[in-house]
N, C-alpha and C positions, 0 to 999 in steps of 0.2 A: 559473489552471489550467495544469499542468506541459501539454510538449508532447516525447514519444518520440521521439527520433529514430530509424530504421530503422538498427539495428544488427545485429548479425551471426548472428541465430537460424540454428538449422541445421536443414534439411530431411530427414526421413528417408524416401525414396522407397518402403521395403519399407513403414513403418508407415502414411505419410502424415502424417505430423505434424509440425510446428515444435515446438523444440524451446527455450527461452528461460531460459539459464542463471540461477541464482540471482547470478552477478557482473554479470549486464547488468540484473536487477532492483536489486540494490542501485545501479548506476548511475545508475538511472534514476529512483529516488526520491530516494540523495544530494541533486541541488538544491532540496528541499523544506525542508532546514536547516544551521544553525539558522535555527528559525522564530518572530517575538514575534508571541502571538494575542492578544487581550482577549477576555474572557470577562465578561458581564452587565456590562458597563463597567464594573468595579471591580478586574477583578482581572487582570494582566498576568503573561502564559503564555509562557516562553521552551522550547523543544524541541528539541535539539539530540542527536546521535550516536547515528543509527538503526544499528539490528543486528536484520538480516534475516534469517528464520526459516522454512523450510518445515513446512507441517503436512498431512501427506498423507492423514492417518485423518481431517478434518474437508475435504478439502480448501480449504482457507485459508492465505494468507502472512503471516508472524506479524513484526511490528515494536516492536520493545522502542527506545523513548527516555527520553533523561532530561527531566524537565519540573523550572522552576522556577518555583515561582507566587510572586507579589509582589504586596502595598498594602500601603505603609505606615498606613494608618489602620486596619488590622484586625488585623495580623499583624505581630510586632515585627522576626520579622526573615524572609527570602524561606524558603518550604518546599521541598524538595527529593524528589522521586518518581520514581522509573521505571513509567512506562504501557507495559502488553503488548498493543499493538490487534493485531487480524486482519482480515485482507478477502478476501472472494472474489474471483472474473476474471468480467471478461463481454467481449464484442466490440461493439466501436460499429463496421458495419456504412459509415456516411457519414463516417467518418473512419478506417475500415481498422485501427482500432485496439483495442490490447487494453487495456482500463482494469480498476481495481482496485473493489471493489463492496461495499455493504455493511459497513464497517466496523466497527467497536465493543469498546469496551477489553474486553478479558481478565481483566486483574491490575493490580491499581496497588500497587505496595511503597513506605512512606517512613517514616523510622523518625522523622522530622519531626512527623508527626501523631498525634493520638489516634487510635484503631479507630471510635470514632463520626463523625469525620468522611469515611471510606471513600469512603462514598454521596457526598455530596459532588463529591470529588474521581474520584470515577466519573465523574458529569456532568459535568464540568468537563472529564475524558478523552474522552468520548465528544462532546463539541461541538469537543473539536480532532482526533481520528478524522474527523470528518464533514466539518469544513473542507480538512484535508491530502490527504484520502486517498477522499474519495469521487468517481469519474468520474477520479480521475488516470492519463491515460494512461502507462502503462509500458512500451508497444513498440506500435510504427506498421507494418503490414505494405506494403512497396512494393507499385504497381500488378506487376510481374513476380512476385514471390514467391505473385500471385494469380491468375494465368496460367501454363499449361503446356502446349504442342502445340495451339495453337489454343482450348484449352478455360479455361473460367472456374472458380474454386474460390468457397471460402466455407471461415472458422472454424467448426468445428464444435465437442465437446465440448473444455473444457477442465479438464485434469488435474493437479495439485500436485502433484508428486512429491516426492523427500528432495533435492535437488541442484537441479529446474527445472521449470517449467510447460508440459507440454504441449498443444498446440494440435491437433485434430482439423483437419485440412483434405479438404474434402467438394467433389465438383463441383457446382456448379448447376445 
């Protein structure tokens, strides 16, 4: 499980909101690869050069990598795909952090395969979605950025925008 460093979110006092640039997200999942996954033990799953996307009309952050799937006893030579996952945000409250939520491929392109094996290699996306990318926290909110004048906050709604994720902050 990746772990957020508290980086440089920025406070907007008129809105109330943190504000968590699309370059501190890409920061913050960078060291997730490349990644080698196994898949039903047979098939070995490399994921490497994520390109990070916001999706504001579904609210979700859109992750485009390249996958290269390998066995030699099936496949003569390794297949090559780009998987389009998304995930929502959620707040983990006992660890002050914002993680990434529900994953699940999009699109999977490979001019590699036949159209019938799709399905497939969906599955095969969406069991490395789940691994990478479910509970990973993406930004750790310090104990002060959750304190103001005596008073206690809490994350409240969180919002995808075209540029950043906004962070509702609420008093408790």
């Amino acid at each position: 499980m990746g772990l957020a460093a508290a980086s440089h979110a920025a406070y907007n006092i008129w809105t109330g909101e943190y504000s968590v640039s699309k370059k501190e997200l890409e920061t913050a999942i960078a060291p997730q690869f490349p990644r080698k996954l196994r898949y039903m033990e047979i098939f070995e799953v490399t994921l490497s050069n994520p390109r990070l996307g916001m999706d504001p009309a579904k609210n979700r952050l859109t992750t485009v990598v390249d996958a290269q799937i390998a066995n030699p006893l099936l496949l003569a030579r390794p297949v090559n795909a780009a998987l389009t996952m998304s995930s929502g945000f959620k707040y983990d409250a006992a660890t002050r952090s914002l993680r990434l939520d529900s994953p699940k491929v999009e699109n999977v392109d490979s001019q590699d395969l036949l159209p019938q094996y799709g399905q497939q290699l969906s599955a095969l996306g969406n069991a490395a979605a789940d691994k990478l990318l479910r509970d990973y926290a993406v930004y750790t909110f310090t104990p002060e950025q959750l304190q103001m004048n005596g008073k206690r906050f809490e994350p409240g709604k969180i919002t995808v925008e075209k540029d950043a994720v906004k962070v509702e902050i609420k008093e408790q």
